[in-house]
C-alpha positions in Angstrom: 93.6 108.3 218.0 93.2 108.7 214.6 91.1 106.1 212.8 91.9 106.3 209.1 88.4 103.9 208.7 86.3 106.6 210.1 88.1 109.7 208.5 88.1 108.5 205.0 83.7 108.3 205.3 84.3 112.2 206.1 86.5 113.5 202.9 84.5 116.1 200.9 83.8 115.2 197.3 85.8 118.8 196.3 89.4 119.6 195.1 91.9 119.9 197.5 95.4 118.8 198.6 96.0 115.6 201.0 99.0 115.2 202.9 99.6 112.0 203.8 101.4 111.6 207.8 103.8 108.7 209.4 104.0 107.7 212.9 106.4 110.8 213.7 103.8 113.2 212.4 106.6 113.8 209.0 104.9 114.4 205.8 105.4 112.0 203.7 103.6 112.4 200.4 101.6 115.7 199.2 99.2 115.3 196.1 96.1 117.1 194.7 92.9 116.0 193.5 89.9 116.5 191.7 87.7 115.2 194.2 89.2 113.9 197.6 87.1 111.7 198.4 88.1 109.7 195.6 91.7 110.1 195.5 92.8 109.4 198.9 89.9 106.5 199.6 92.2 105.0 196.3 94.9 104.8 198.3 93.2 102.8 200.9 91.5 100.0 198.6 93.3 96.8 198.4 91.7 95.7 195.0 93.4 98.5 193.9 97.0 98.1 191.5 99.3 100.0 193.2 102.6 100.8 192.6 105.4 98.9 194.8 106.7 103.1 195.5 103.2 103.9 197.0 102.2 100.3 198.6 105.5 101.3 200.8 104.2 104.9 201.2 100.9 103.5 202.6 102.0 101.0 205.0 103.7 104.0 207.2 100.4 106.3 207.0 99.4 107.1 210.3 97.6 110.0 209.4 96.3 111.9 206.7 94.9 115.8 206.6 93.7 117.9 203.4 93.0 121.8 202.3 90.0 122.1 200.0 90.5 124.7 197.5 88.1 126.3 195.2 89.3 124.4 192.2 91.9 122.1 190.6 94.0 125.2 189.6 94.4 126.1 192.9 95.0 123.0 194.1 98.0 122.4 192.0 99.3 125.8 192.8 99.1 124.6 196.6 100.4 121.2 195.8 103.6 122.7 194.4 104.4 125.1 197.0 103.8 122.4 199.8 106.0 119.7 198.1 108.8 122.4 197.9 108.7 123.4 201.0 108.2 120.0 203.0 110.0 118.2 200.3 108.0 114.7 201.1 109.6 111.0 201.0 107.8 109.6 198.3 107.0 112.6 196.3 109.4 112.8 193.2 111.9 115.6 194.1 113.9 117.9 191.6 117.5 117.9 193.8 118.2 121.1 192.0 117.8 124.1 193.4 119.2 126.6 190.8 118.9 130.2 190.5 120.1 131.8 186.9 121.2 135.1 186.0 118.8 137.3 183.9 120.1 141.1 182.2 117.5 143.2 183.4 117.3 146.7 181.2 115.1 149.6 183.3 113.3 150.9 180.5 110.8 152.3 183.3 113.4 154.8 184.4 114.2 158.5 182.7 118.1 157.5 182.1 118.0 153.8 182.2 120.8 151.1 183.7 121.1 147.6 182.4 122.6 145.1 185.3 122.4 141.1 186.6 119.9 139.9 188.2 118.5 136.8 189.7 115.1 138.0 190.1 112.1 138.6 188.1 109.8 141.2 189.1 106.6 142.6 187.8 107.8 146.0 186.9 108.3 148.1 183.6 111.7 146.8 183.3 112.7 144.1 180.5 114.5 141.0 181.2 116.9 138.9 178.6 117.5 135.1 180.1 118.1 133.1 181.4 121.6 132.3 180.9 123.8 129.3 182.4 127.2 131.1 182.4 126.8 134.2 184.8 130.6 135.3 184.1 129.5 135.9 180.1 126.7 137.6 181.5 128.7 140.2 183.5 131.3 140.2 180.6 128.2 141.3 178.3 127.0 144.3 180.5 130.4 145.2 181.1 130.7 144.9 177.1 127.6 147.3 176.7 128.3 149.7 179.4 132.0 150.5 177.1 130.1 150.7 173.9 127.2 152.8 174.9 128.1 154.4 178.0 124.8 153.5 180.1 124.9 154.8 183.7 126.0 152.1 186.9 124.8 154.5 189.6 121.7 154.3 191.4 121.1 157.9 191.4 117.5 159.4 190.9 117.5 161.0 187.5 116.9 163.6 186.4 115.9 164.7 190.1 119.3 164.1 191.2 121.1 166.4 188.0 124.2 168.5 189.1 123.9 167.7 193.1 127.1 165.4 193.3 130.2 165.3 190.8 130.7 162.4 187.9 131.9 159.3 189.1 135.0 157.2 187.9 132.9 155.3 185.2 132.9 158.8 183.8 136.5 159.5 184.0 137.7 156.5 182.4 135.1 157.3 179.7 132.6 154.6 180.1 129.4 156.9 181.1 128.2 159.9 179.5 127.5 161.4 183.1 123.7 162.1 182.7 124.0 163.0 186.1 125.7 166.5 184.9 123.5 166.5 182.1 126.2 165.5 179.5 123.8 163.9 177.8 120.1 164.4 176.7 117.2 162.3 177.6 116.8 161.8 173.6 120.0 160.7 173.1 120.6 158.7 175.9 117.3 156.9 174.8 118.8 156.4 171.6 122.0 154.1 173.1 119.2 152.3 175.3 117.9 151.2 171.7 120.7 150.1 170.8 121.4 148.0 173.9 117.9 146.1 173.8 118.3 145.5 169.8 121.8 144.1 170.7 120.1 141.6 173.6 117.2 140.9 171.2 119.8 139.2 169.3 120.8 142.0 166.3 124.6 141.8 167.7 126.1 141.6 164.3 126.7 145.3 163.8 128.4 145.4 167.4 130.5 142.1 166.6 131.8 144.0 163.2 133.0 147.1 165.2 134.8 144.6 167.7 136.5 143.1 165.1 137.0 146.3 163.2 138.4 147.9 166.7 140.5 144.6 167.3 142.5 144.8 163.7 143.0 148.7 164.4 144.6 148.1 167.6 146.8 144.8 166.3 148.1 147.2 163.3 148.8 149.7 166.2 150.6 147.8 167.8 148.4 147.5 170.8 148.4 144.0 171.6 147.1 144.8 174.9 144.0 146.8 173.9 143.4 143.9 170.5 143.4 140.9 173.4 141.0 142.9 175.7 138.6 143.2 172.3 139.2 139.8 171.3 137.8 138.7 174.9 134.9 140.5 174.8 134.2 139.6 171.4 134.2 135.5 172.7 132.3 136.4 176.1 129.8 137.9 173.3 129.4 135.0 170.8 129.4 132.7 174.1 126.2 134.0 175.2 124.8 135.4 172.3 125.8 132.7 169.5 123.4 130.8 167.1 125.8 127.4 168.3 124.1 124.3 166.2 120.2 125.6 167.4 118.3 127.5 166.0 114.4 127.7 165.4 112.9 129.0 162.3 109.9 129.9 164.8 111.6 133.2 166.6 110.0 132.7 169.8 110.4 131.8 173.2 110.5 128.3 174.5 112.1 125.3 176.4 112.9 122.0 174.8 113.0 119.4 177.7 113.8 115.8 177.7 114.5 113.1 180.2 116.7 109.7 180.3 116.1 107.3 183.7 118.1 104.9 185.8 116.7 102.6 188.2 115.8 105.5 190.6 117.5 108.4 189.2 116.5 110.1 186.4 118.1 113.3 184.3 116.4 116.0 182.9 117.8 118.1 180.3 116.4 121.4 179.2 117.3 123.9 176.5 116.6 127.1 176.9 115.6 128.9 173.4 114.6 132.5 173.2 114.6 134.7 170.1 114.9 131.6 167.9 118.2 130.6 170.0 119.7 128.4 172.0 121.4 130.7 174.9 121.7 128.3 177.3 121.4 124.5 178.4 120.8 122.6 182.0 120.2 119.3 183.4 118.5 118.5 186.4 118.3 115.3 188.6 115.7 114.1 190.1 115.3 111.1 192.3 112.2 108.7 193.4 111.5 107.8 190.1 111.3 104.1 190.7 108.0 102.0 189.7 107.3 105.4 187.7 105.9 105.9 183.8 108.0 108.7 182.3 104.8 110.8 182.3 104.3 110.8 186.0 108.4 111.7 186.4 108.2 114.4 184.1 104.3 116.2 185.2 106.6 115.9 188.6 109.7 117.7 186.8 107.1 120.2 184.9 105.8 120.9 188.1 108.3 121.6 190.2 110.8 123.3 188.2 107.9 125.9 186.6 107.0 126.6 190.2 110.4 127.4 191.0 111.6 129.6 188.0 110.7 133.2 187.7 109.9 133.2 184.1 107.8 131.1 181.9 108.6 130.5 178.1 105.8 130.4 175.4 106.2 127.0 174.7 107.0 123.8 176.5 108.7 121.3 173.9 108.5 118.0 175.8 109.6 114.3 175.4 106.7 112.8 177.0 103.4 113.8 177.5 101.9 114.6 181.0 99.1 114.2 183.1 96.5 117.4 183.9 97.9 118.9 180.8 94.8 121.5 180.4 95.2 122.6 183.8 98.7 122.7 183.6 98.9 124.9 180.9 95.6 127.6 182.4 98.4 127.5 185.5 101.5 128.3 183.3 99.6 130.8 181.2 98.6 132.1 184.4 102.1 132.7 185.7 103.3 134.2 182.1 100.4 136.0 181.6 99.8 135.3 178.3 98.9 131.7 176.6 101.3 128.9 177.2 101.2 126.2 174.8 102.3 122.6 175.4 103.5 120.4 172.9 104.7 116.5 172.6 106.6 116.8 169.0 106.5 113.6 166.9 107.9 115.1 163.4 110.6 117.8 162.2 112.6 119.7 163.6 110.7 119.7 166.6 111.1 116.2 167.4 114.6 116.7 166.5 115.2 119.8 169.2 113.6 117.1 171.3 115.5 114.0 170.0 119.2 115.8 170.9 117.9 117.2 174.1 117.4 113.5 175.2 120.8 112.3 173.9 122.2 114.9 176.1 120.7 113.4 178.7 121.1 109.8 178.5 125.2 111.1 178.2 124.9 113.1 181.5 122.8 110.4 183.6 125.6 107.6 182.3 128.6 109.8 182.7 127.5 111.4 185.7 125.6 108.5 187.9 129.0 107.9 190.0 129.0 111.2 190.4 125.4 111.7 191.6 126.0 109.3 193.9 129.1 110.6 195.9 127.6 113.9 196.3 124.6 112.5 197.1 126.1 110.9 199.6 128.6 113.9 201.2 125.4 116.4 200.9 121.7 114.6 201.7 123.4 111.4 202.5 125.7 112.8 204.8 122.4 115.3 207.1 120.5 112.1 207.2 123.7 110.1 209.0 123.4 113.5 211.3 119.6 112.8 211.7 120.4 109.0 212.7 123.3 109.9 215.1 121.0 112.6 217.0 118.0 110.6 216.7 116.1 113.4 214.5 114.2 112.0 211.7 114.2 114.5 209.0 116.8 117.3 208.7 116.4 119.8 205.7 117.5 123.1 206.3 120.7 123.2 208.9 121.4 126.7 210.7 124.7 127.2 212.4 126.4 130.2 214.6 129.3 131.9 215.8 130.8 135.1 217.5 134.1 136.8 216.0 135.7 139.9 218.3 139.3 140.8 218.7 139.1 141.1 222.6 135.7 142.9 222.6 135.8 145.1 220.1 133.5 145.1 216.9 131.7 141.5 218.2 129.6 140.4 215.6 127.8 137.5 214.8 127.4 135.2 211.6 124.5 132.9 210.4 124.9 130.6 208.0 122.5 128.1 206.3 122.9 124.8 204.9 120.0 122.6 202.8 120.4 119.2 202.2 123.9 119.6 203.1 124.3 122.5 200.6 125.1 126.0 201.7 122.5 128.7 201.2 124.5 131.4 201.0 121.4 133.8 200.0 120.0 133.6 203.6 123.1 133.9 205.2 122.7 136.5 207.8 125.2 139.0 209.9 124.6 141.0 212.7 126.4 143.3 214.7 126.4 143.5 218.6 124.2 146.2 220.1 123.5 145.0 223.2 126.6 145.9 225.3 130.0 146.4 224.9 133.4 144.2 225.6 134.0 140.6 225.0 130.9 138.1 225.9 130.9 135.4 223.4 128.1 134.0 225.2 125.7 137.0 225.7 126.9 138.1 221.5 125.3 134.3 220.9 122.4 135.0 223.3 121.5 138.3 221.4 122.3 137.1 218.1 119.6 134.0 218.4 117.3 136.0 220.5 117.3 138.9 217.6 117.4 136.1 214.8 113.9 134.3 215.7 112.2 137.4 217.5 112.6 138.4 213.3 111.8 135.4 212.7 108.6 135.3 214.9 107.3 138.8 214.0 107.9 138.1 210.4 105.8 135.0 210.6 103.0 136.4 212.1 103.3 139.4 209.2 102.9 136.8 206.7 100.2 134.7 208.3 98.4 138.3 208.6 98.3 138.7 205.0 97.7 134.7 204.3 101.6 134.5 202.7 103.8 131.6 203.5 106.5 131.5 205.4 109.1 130.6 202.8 108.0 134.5 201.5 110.2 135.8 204.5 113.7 136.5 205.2 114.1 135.0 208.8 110.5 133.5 208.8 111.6 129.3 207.7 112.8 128.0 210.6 115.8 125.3 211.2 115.2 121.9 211.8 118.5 121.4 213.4 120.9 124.9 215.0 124.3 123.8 215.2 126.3 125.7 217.5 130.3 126.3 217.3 131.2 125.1 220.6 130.2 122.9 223.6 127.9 122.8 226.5 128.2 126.3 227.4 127.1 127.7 223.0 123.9 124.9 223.6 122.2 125.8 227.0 122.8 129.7 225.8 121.0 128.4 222.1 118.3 126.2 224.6 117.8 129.4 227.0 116.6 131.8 224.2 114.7 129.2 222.4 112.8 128.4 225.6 112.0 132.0 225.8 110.7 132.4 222.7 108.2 129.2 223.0 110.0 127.3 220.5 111.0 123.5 220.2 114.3 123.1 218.1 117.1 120.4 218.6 120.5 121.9 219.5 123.5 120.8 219.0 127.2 121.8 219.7 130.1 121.3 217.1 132.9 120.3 219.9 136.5 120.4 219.2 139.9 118.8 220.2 142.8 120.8 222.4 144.2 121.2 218.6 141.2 123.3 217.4 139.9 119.8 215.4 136.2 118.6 215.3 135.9 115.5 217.8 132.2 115.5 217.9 128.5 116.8 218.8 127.5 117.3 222.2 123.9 117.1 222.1 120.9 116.3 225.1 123.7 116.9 227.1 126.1 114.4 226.2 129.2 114.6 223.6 128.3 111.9 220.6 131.9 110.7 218.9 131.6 110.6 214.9 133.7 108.5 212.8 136.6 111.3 211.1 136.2 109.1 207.9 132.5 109.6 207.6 130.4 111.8 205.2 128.7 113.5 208.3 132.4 114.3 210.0 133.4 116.2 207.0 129.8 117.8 206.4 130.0 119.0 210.2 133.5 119.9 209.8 132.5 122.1 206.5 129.5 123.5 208.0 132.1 124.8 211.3 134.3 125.9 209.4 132.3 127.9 207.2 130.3 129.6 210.1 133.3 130.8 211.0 135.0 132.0 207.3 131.8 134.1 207.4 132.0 135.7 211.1 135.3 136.3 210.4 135.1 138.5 206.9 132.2 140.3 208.5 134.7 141.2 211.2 137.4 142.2 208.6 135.3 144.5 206.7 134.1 146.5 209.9 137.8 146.4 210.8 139.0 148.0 207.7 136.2 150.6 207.9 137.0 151.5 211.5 141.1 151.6 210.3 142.7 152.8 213.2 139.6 152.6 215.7 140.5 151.3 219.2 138.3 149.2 221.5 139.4 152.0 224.3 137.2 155.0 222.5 135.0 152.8 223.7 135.1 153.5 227.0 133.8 157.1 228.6 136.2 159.2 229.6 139.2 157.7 227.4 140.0 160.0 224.9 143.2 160.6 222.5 146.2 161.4 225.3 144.8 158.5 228.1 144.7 156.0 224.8 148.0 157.1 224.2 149.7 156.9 227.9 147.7 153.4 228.1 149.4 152.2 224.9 152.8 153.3 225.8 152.7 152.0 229.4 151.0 148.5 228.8 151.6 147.7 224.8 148.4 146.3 224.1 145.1 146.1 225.4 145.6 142.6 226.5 147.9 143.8 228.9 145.3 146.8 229.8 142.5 144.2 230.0 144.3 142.3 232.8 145.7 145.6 234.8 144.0 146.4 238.2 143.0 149.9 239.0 146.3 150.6 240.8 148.1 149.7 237.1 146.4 151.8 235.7 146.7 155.1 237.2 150.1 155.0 236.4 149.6 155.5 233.1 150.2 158.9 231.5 147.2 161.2 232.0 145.3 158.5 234.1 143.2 159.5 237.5 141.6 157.1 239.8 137.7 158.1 237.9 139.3 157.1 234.3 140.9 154.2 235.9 138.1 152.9 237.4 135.7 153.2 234.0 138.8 151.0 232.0 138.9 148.5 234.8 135.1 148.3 234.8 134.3 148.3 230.8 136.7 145.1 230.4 135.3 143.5 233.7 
């Protein structure tokens, strides 16, 4: 039994994160501190003011554990990736989860490509970002792959020169084909240059010659070739545009601001880089209740920094927040360079500041219906799930299912859902190795037993080189597998789970004789839902989508296969007994149900071949 009394007498006097435990062993708050023996002994004193928020929190404590660290910037560090990943009742949660697209220019290379990407990595290459509209982005590369001809291949140059022939982009004249050697290293450098002056904002010169190209074509009477400028001239000024911002101060930074609502607050942040606005985004966060705007937006800071994969300069910021030295040695420590921190009270600072918050008081009042309903068909709707199956916290949401066309090509499809939003990033497929013909249940049984022996093996990889889990691909865990079918999907899911030593709730997605959700069967009994609730369309969405996905993957393989039959499958069938099968039964549903007899009266059929057919579908 844990005596809270006797543990709080044993807390070191060193910096650390606590995590504070309900009767159900959930985590309910994570926080850092200086010292824990006097932060979490706070918690615990009645003379104490605390707020209504965190008098709630305590009264469910049943438990409380902590991690000393070497220091208070390594406790925050830990604090951050803990509230992320266990994403704690009482702890002030950013609902967004946002990934944006950066233009990423490998400089590092000989010949170097420019492309889209989500990712920020520690190499030679240079990133421009991060932009909110990813179509202008794409428009832009496309844009600067026409004007200076920049290689889309992934070819290893100049290693690679003269093995294979140009490709297309070279044919329709948008690549100088390095690969042939078309092209010297010098001058290729040269439209490089001219690509990172164009993203460091010097895209006058390239605007002119659109224009310029646009009037020639109109007087030409190419109106198709003057609209196709025009566009890319307006996905251009889109993403690369001055707008109403702009910064006599030509550097890096993010202005952020925040308006509140009872217990939903908004935060908006501009994104300025080269002295320009390039992009804008608000965030929601909720659990802001009995908070001071400082502690909602060191929360916001917090999270959203230890989310994003860059860090700007500066942080312009409404309100000032607490741990603001060791705040900035952590941010300067992701950048790399000196992060600065500033609460503007004059100028045009204050003023960046000043509109950012308008924006934000006009999203949280415009959009606070909104909030609510898809609040309520996303996280509203996986807690309902958690109350009908008697679970008490649902985050992340894996379902399954099995696509084949009578055996052949079976695959599988995972899909992932987080507070009732799809992941689509860890969505996973797999092909059936195992055997051949049509099992859905042993496809289901390999496909779970292959997706957490990964999962298992990659975990102990991590825990090997003291990395979290979240750093793996199969290594996070569900905390509920939904299953696209009934009894028979669930004790499959059970067996391999048992297996494998591991304790996740299962549940089937049953439907009607009409193909229609009806309900979950779950510890062995079906549980009706209500077809006008939040949770009967989430469950509905998250079926349906397991199988959209299971289904595409079975497409593709389909369309690279062409012609390929399920009978070159079997040994022994080749061209002419395919052939004398076909024309004898019509399909291989009629094959599949044939006896041995049936069989060898096909063309070119003996009792041996008829046997192996009879046997491979039975």
């Amino acid at each position: 039994m844990f005596n809270i009394e006797e543990e709080l007498k044993k807390l070191p006097a060193r910096p650390g994160v606590y995590l504070m435990h309900n009767a159900q062993d959930d985590i309910i708050y994570v926080g850092k501190a200086i010292s824990l023996k006097n932060r979490v002994r706070q918690y615990f004193q009645s003379s104490r003011n605390l707020s209504p928020k965190i008098v709630q929190m305590v009264s469910q404590i049943a438990r409380f554990e902590y991690i000393v660290t070497d220091s208070e910037l390594e406790a925050l560090v830990l604090e951050c990736n803990l509230i992320k990943e266990h994403r704690p009742k009482y702890n002030t949660m950013l609902m967004d989860d946002k990934t944006y697209p950066y233009i990423k220019v490998t400089v590092g290379e000989a010949y170097p490509r420019v492309f889209l990407t989500r990712t920020m990595k520690k190499d030679k290459a240079k990133y421009y970002g991060p932009y909110t509209s990813v179509n202008a982005v794409r428009d832009t590369i496309e844009l600067l792959r026409k004007i200076y001809k920049l290689r889309n291949c992934s070819r290893v140059l100049p290693r690679d020169i003269g093995k294979d022939r140009p490709c297309l982009y070279y044919h329709i004249k948008q690549c100088d084909a390095p690969c042939q050697g078309n092209i010297s290293q010098e001058e290729y450098r040269k439209n490089v240059q001219g690509v990172l002056s164009f993203l460091g904002g010097n895209y006058e010169a390239v605007a002119d010659m659109l224009k310029e190209k646009m009037m020639e074509a109109s007087e030409a009477l190419e109106f198709e070739k003057a609209i196709e400028y025009r566009e890319l001239m307006g996905s251009v000024m889109r993403i690369m545009e001055r707008q109403k911002i702009t910064s006599a101060e030509m550097d890096d930074k993010d202005v952020i601001a925040m308006a509140r609502a009872e217990d939903e607050a908004v935060v908006q942040v501009f994104f300025i880089r080269n002295g320009k606005l390039i992009g804008r985004e608000h965030f929601y966060l909720t659990g802001v209740a009995h908070e001071s705007r400082t502690e909602t937006m060191t929360a916001f800071v917090k999270q959203f920094y230890a989310g994003t994969p860059t860090v700007p300069a500066r942080l312009m910021l409404q309100d000032d927040i607490e741990d603001r030295e060791i705040i900035t040695q952590w941010l300067s420590g992701r950048k790399g360079q000196k992060v600065q921190i500033i609460v503007p009270k004059k100028g045009q600072k204050e003023r960046l500041v000043e509109l950012a918050a308008q924006n934000a008081s006009l999203v949280l009042s415009k959009d606070s219906e909104k909030i609510k309903r898809e609040e309520a068909r996303t996280i509203g709707a996986v807690n309902d799930i958690g109350r009908l199956l008697d679970i008490p916290s649902i985050a992340r949401i894996e379902a399954f299912d099995i696509s084949n066309i009578s055996g052949f090509e079976n695959v599988g499809s995972m899909i992932v859902y987080e507070n009732g939003k799809p992941k689509r990033n860890s969505y996973r497929k797999f092909k059936i190795k195992w055997f051949k013909g049509q099992d859905d249940y042993r496809s289901m049984e390999e496909v779970l037993t292959r997706r957490f022996t990964h999962g298992l093996e990659e975990r102990h990889e991590l825990a090997e080189k003291n990395m979290d889990v979240s750093m793996g691909s199969f290594s996070v865990f569900p905390d509920l597998i939904m299953m696209d079918g009934g009894r028979g999907q669930v004790n499959i899911a059970l067996k391999v789970l048992d297996a494998l030593n591991l304790n996740i709730p299962v549940c089937g997605m049953v439907k009607d004789d009409n193909h229609r959700t009806r309900g979950l069967y779950y510890n062995n009994i079906e549980i009706p839902i209500d077809k006008n609730s939040e949770s009967f369309k989430l469950i509905t969405r998250i079926q349906d989508e397991a199988h959209r996905f299971a289904i595409e993957y079975h497409r593709s393989l389909r369309g690279k296969t062409q012609i390929k039959s399920i009978l070159d499958d079997i040994p022994g069938i080749g061209p002419a007994r395919r052939k004398g099968l076909m024309r004898r039964f019509g399909s291989v549903e009629c094959i599949k149900e044939a006896t041995v007899s049936e069989l060898m009266l096909a063309d070119g059929m003996n009792e041996a071949s008829a046997q192996a057919v009879y046997k491979f579908f039975h």
